[in-house]
N, C-alpha and C positions, 0 to 999 in steps of 0.2 A: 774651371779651375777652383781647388778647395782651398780657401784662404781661412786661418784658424788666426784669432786675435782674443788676448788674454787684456787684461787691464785688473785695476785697483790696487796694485803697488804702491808702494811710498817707503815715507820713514814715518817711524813710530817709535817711541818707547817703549822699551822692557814692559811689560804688563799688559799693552795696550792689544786692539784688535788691528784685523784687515779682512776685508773681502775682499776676494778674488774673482773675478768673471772670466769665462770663456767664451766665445761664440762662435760661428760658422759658416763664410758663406759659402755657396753652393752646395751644402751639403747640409743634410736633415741628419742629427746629431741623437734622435731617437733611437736606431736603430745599432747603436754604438756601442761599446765600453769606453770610458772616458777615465781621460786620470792625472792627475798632477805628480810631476819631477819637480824635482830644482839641483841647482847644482852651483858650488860654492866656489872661487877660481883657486886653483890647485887641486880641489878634490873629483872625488867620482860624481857622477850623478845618482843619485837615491830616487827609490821610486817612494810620495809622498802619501799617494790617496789613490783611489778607483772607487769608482761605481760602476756596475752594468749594466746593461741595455732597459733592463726593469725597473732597476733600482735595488732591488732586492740584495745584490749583497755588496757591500763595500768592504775595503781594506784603507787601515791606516799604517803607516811604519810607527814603529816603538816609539819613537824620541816624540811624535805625535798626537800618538791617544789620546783621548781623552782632553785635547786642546783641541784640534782643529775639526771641522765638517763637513765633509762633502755630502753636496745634494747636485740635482739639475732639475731643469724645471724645460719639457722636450715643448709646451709650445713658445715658450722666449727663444728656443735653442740655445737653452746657455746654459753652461756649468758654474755650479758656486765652490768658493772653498771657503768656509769662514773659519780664520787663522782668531785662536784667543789666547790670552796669558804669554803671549809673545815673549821669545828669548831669545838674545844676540846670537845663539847659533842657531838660530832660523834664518838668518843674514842670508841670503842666496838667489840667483834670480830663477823664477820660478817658473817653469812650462807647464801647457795643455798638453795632451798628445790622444788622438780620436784614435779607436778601432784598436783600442788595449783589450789584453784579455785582463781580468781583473776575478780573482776568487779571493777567498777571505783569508788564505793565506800569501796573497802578495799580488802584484802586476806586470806583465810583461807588455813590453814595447814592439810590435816585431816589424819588421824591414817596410811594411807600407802604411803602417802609421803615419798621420800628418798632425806636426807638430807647429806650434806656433812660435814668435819670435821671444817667447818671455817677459815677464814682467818684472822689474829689481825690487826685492824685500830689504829691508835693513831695518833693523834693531839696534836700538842706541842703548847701551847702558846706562 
């Protein structure tokens, strides 16, 4: 059974940073696309970041660029996302989800993705 578990959440100030972890068990997370959602209560859920199986190409969404990072590192099995310059609508609790397709124009989730429980982001003004 593939149990996906995210951590490094919190609260933080306007400005401030956060990493983000992912990991995996049962499951070798090398052979993936990997990618961060979140999703805010009332809205949609946004896809945030991707990388794939190489590394070689990542996607960030707009409101993102150039703040946040994703990387992985396949022998920890773990994904990073280093969140900077943080802003109150980054507030949102934030998922993993393994076996995305991810191209450098966006991410897709599809039906046997395995997704974790989320981590809660907040941004204090």
């Amino acid at each position: 059974q593939v149990q996906v578990v995210e951590s490094g959440g919190g609260l933080v100030q306007a400005g401030g940073s956060l990493r983000l972890s992912c990991t995996a068990s049962g499951k070798k997370l090398a052979s993936y696309g990997l990618g961060w959602f979140r999703q805010a209560p009332g809205k949609e859920r946004e896809g945030v970041s991707c990388i794939n199986w190489t590394g070689g190409t990542t996607y960030y969404a707009y409101s993102v660029k150039g703040r946040f990072t994703i990387s992985r590192d396949n022998a920890k099995n773990t994904l990073y996302l280093q969140m900077d310059t943080l802003k109150p609508d980054d507030t949102s609790m934030y998922y993993c989800a393994v076996s995305v397709s991810c191209s450098d124009s966006g991410i897709y989730a599809p039906g046997n993705a395995y997704w974790g429980q989320g981590t809660q982001v907040t941004v204090s003004s």
